[in-house]
C-alpha positions in Angstrom: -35.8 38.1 2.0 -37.6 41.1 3.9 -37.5 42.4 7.2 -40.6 43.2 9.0 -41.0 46.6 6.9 -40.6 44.8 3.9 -37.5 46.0 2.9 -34.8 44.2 2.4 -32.3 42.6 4.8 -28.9 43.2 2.1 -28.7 46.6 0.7 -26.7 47.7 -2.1 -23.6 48.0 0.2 -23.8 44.7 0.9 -24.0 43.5 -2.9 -21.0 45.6 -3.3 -19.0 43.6 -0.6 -19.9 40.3 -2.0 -19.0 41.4 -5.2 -15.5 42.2 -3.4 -14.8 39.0 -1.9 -16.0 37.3 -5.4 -13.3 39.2 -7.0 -10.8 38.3 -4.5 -12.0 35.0 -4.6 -11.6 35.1 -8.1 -7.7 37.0 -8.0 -6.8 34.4 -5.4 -7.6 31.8 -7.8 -5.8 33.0 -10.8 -2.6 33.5 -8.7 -3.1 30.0 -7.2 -3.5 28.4 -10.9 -0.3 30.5 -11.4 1.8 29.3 -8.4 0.9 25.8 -9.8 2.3 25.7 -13.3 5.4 27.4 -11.7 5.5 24.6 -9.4 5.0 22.7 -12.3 7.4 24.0 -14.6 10.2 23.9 -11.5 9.5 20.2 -11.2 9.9 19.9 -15.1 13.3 21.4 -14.8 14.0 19.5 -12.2 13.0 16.3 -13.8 15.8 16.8 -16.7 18.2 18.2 -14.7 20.1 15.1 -14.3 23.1 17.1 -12.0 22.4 14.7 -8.4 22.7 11.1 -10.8 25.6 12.8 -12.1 27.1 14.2 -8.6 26.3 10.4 -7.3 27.6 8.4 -10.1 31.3 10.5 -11.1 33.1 9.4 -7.7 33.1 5.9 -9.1 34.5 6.5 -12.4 38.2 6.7 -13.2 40.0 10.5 -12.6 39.9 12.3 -15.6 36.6 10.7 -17.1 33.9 12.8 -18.1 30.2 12.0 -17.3 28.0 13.2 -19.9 24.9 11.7 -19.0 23.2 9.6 -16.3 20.0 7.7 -17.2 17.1 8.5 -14.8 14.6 5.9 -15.8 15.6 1.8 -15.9 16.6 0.3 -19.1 14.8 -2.7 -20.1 15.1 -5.5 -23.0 11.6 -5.0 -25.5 10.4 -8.8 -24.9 7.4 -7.9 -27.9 9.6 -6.9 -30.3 9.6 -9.7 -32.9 6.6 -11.4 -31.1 5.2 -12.5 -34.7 8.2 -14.5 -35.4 8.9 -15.8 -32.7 5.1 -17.0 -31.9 5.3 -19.2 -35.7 8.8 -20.8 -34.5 7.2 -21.6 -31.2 4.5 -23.2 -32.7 6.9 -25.4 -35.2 8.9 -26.4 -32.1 5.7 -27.8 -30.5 6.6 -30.8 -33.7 10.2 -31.0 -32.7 11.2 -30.9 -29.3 15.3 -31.1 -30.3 14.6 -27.8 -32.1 15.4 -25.7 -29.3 19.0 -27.3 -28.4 19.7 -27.6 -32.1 19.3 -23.6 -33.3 21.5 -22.6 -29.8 23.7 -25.2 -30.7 24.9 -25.7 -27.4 28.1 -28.0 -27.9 30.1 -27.1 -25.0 27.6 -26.0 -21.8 30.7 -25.7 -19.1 33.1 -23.1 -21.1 29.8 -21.4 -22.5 28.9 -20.9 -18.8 32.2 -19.6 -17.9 32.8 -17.3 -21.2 29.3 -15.9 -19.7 30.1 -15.5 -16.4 33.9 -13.7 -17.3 32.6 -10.3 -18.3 31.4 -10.2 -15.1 34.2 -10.8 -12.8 35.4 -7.7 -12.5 31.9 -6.5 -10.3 32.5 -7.5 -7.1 29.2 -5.9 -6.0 27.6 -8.5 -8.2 29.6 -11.6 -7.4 29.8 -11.7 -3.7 30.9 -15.0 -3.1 28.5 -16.6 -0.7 30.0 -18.3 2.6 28.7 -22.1 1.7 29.5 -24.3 -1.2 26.6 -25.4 -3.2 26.2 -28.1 -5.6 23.8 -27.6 -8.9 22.8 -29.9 -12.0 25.0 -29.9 -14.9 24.7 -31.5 -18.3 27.6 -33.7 -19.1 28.9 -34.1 -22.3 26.8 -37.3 -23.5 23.5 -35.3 -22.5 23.0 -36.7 -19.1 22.2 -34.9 -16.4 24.4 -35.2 -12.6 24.5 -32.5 -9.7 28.3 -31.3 -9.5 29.5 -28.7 -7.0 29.6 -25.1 -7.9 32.7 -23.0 -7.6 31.9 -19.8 -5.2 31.8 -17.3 -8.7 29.3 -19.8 -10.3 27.0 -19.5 -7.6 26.9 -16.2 -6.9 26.4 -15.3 -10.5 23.2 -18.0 -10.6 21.6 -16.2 -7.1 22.7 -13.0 -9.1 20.2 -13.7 -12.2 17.4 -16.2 -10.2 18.9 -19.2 -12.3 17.7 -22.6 -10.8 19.7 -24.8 -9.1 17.8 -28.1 -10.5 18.2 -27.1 -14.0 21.6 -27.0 -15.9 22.9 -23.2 -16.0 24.0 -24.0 -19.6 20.7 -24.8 -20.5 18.7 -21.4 -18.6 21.3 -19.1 -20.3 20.5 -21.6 -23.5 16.4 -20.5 -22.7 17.3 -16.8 -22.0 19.4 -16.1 -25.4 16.3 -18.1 -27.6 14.1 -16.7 -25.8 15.3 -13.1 -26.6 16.6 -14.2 -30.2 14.8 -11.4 -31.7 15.7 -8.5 -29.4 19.7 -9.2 -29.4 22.3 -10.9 -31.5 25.2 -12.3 -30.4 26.6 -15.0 -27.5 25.7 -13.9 -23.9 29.3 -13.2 -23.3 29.2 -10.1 -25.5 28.3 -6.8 -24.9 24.9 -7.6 -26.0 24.2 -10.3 -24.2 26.0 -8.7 -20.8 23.9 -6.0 -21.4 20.7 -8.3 -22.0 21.5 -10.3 -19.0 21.7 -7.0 -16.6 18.3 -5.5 -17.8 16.8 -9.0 -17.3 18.0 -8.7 -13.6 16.9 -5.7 -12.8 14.1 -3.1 -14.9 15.7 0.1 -12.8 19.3 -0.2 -14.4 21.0 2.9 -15.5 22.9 3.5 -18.4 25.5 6.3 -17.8 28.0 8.2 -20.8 31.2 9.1 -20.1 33.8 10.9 -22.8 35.2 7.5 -22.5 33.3 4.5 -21.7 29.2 3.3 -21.7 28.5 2.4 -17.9 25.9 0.0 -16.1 24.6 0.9 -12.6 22.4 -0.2 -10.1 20.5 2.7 -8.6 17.1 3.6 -7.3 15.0 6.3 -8.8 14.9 9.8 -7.5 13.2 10.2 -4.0 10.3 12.8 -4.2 10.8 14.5 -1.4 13.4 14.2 1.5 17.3 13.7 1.8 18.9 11.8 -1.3 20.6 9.0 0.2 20.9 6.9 -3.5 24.1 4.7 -3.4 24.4 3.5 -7.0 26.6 0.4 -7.8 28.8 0.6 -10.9 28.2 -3.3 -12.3 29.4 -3.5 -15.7 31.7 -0.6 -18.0 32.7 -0.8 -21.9 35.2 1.4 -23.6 33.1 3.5 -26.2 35.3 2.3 -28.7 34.0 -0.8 -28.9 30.2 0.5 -29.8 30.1 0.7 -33.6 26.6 2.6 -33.9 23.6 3.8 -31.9 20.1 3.8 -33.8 16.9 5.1 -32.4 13.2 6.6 -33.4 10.2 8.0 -31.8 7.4 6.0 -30.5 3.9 7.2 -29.2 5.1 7.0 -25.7 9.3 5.9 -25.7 12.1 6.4 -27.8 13.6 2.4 -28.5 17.2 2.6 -29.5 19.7 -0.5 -30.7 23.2 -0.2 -29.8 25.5 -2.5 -32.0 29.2 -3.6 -30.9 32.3 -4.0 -32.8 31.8 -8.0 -32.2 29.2 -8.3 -34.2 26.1 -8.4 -31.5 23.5 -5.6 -30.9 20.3 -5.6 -28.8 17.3 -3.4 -28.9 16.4 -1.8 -25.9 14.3 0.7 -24.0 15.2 3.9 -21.8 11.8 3.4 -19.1 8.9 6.2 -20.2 12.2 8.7 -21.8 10.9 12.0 -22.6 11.9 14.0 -25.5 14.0 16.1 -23.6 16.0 13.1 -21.8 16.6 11.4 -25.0 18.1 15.2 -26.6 20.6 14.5 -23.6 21.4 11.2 -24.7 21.8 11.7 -28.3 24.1 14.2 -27.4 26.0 11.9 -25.2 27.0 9.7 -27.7 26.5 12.5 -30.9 30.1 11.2 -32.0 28.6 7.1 -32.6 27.1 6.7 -36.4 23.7 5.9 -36.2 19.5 7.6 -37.0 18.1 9.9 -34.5 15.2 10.8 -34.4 14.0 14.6 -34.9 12.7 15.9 -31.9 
């Protein structure tokens, strides 16, 4: 543009300005970008720093136990492992109904209930005993079906795991262990199936490692932002001792690892969306169990 003269409104001074403040535009940007990935590398370090599940969780072990590592995603059961099999025994079950009782051979449904609820006596948290007496069915020996009432443990371990009322317990914890036949092996009363029945309970359980023992919590995730006020519940412990071997491998997105027991049973499992560098602190956790790691 031109003043009246015809010359021009923006001399050379002013090109030089603009080209200032482009350049500081420019500068500003740069350091901005750079003030980013530092924020995003301090969140990264953050993110595998696993000192405050540690700092949370240690007060509840015994004195003198180490804690080696704290899980900051849920574990969860992989319900699609095995999906092929199981899809061509559900289809020949569809021509015999008695299938299903007959492979969980179910010949005692009120000490199978029991044996399953004993491992988790010891977790008060869990087992609150609830102020009323309720009564639930149960399957009697010659297949019938009568409501009987349930002793205080019983019921709080069926609100526990969302088990019906109107259906036998024996025969949802018969449902649960076919239904996962081909992520676990074993009774629900071992390790395993302990193990299987917590993750099926709740996705955002935490595994902890101690020197000594392999640990089950209830605890939220990290908070974002603000004060920490996590109180994790400590609902199931094993001595190490009893774990016989620890396999995992690499997936495009998780890391799924099988833990087998000295009993016999295993169950396949995975750590939430584990990163490479979470599941480097877990191997190492446990870098005296046999088992495949990956390479990382």
């Amino acid at each position: 543009m031109t003043d009246g003269d015809g010359r021009g409104r923006f001399g050379l001074g002013d090109l030089g300005r603009w080209g200032g403040r482009l350049g500081g535009a420019a500068v500003s940007g740069v350091r901005k970008v750079r003030d980013t990935v530092t924020d995003i590398r301090e969140d990264f370090r953050r993110a595998l720093d696993n000192q405050p599940e540690i700092d949370l969780v240690q007060p509840l072990l015994m004195p003198g136990e180490h804690l080696r590592y704290v899980a900051r995603q849920g574990a969860r059961v992989d319900q699609f492992y095995g999906a092929n099999q199981k899809l061509a025994d559900d289809i020949a079950e569809i021509l015999d109904p008695r299938a299903l009782l007959g492979l969980l051979n179910v010949l005692n449904p009120v000490v199978w209930v029991e044996a399953v609820i004993t491992p988790f006596r010891i977790a008060g948290a869990l087992l609150a005993a609830p102020a009323v007496a309720v009564e639930a069915a149960v399957r009697t020996a010659d297949g019938r079906v009568v409501h009987q009432p349930l002793t205080p443990e019983q019921e709080a371990f069926r609100v526990a795991f969302g088990l019906r009322r109107d259906v036998p317990l024996a025969d949802q914890l018969a449902e649960i262990a076919y239904e996962y036949r081909y992520t676990f092996a074993g009774g629900l009363q071992s390790p395993a199936g302990v193990l299987l029945l917590l993750m099926r309970r709740n996705d955002r359980l935490k595994l902890a490692i101690s020197d000594t023992h392999l640990h089950a919590l209830e605890m939220p995730d990290r908070p974002l932002d603000g004060p920490d006020e996590r109180r994790p519940v400590l609902l199931w412990s094993l001595d190490r001792r009893h774990i016989t071997r620890v396999d995992s491998r690499k997936t495009t997105l998780t890391f799924p690892v099988v833990i087998a027991f000295d009993d016999g049973s295993w169950l396949r499992f995975l750590s939430g969306d584990m990163q490479a560098g979470e599941h480097k602190q877990f191997v190492e956790a446990i870098r005296e169990i046999p088992g495949t790691r990956p390479s990382l």
